[in-house]
N, C-alpha and C positions, 0 to 999 in steps of 0.2 A: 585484547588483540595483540598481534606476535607485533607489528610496527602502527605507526602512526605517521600520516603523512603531514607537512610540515604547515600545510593549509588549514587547518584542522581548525585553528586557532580563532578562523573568523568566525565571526555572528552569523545563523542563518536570518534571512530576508523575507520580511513579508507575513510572519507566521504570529496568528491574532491570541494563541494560545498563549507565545510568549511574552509580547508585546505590551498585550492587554489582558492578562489574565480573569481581570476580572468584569469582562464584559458579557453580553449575552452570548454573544458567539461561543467563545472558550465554554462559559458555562455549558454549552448545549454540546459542544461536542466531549464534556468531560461525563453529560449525559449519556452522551453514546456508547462511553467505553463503559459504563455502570452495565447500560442495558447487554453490550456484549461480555460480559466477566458474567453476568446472569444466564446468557445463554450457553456458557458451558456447562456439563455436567461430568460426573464421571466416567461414565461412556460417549458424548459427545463435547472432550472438551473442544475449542478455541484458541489453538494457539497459532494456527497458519491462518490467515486471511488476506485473502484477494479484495483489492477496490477495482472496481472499471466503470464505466460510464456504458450507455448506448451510442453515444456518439462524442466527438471531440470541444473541448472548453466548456465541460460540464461541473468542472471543480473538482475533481477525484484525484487528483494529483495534490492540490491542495488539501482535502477531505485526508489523504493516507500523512501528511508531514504531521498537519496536526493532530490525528490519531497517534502515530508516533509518538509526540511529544508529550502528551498528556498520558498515557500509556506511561511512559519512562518515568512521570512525575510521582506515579505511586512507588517507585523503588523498583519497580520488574525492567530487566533486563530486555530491550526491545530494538532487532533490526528491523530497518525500513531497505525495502528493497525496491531499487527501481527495476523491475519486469518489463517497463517500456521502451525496448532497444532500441523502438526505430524514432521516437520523438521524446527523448529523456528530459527531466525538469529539474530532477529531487537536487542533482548536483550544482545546481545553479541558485538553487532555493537554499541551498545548506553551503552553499560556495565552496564547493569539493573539487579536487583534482577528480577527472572521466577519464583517466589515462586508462587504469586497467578499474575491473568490476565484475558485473555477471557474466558477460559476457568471456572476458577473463578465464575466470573459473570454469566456468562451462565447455572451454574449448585448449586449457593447458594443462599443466600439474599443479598448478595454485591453488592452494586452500582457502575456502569461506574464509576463514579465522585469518589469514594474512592478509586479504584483499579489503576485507571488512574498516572503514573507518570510524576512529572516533569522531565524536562533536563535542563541541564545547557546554551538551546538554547533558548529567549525570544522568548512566544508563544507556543512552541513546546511541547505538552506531548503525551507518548507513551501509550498503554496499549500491554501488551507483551501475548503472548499465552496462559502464564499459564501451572500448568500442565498437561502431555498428556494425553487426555481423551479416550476412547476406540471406539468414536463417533461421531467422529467431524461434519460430514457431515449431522447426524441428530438433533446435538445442532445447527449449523449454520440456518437450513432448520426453526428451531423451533420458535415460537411467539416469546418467550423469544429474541430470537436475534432481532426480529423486535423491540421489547422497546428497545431494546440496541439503534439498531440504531438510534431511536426516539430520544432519550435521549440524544445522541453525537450531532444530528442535532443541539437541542436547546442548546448545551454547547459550540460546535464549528464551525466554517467556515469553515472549511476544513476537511474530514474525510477520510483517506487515506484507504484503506484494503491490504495486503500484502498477495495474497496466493498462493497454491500448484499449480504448474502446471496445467493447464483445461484439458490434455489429459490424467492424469495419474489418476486421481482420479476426482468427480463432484463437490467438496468445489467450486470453482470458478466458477463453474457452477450457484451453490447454491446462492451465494454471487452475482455475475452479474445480476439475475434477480432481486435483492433489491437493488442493487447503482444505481446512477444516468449516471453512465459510465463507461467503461470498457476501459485500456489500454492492448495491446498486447506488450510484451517485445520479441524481437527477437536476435539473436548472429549472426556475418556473421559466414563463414566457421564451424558453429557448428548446428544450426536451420534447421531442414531439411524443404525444402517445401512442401510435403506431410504432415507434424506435426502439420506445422502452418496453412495451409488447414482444417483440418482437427479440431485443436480447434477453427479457424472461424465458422468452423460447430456448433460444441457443442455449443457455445456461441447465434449462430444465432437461434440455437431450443428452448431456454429460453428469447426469444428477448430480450437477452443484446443489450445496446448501445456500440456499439464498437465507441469507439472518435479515435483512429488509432494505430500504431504499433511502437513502440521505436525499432530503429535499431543499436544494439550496434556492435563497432569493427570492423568498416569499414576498409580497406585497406588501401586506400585512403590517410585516415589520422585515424592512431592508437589513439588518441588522441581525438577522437570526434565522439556523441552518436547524430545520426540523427533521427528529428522525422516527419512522415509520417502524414495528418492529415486527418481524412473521418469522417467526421458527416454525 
């Protein structure tokens, strides 16, 4: 990255991957990234991927940092983007300055590559929302975003997108028809099945690739995020 901003320095918060590397959790989602590095091929690789939920406090915000970071842990070069303009997290979880971001980029002469942060995680840079634009769903939708994502391709291996809910608003709508894959983040006792119905729909009407459904807060075992896979 052409700068680095001076926040950079602190620890990201809360993330089980790095914390606790070796618990059920990390393990399951170092799972997930196995299962997705499988589901590339050479005419279908995986390198843009959208997370979103059917609805809001599903864990997809969480599910993408730590995809992120376990991602980066192989050595591949991986941004995490927050796509969720109007209720951002990633910058607070990775304790980043929101001054400028996607949003940034999306609406100046700023390049991905300036705006982009590092972290204190090797590999790992974020680009965080930015501020909230009155718009989102039509900067997303716009050319402009298509260079973005052009841009990230040739900079990184991994490009993560982090968005709003698909039933509550179209961003991930928007977004799933230009990634190479879609994950579904679900909650037990919280996701209702009609919800998550129903954003299979939305997703299926802009032929997203749905790669499958993270199933957070099983019963079972409180302690472990299961993951479903359907190429």
């Amino acid at each position: 990255m052409k700068k680095e901003r001076t926040n950079t320095k602190t620890q990201p918060v809360s993330l089980i991957s790095l914390v606790d590397p070796s618990s059920s959790v990390a393990e399951q989602y170092r799972t997930i990234r196995t299962n997705l590095q499988f589901a590339s091929s050479a005419d279908q690789q995986v390198q843009t991927l959208v997370v979103t939920s059917s609805g809001p406090r599903e864990g997809k915000s969480l599910t993408s940092a730590n995809l992120a970071v376990v991602f980066a842990q192989t050595g591949q070069k991986v941004l995490l983007v927050d796509a969720d303009m109007r209720k951002p997290t990633i910058h607070k979880t990775f304790q980043l300055s929101n001054e400028a971001g996607l949003s940034t980029v999306l609406s100046t002469g700023v390049s991905l590559e300036e705006t982009a942060q590092k972290t204190t995680i090797e590999n790992l840079s974020i680009l965080t929302s930015g501020p909230k634009p009155p718009n989102p769903s039509e900067l997303l939708g716009s050319e402009k975003m298509n260079q973005i994502m052009e841009e990230a391709r040739h900079l990184f291996d991994m490009v993560i997108f982090d968005m709003p809910p698909v039933v509550t608003v179209t961003d991930a709508q928007v977004m799933s028809s230009k990634a190479d894959g879609t994950l579904l983040v679900a909650r037990e006792n919280w996701t209702r099945k009609d919800a998550l119905s129903q954003a299979k729909e939305s997703l299926d009407l802009v032929q997203a690739r749905i790669l499958g459904v993270i199933y957070n807060g099983a019963k079972q075992d409180k302690d472990k995020a299961y993951y479903y896979y359907s190429d």
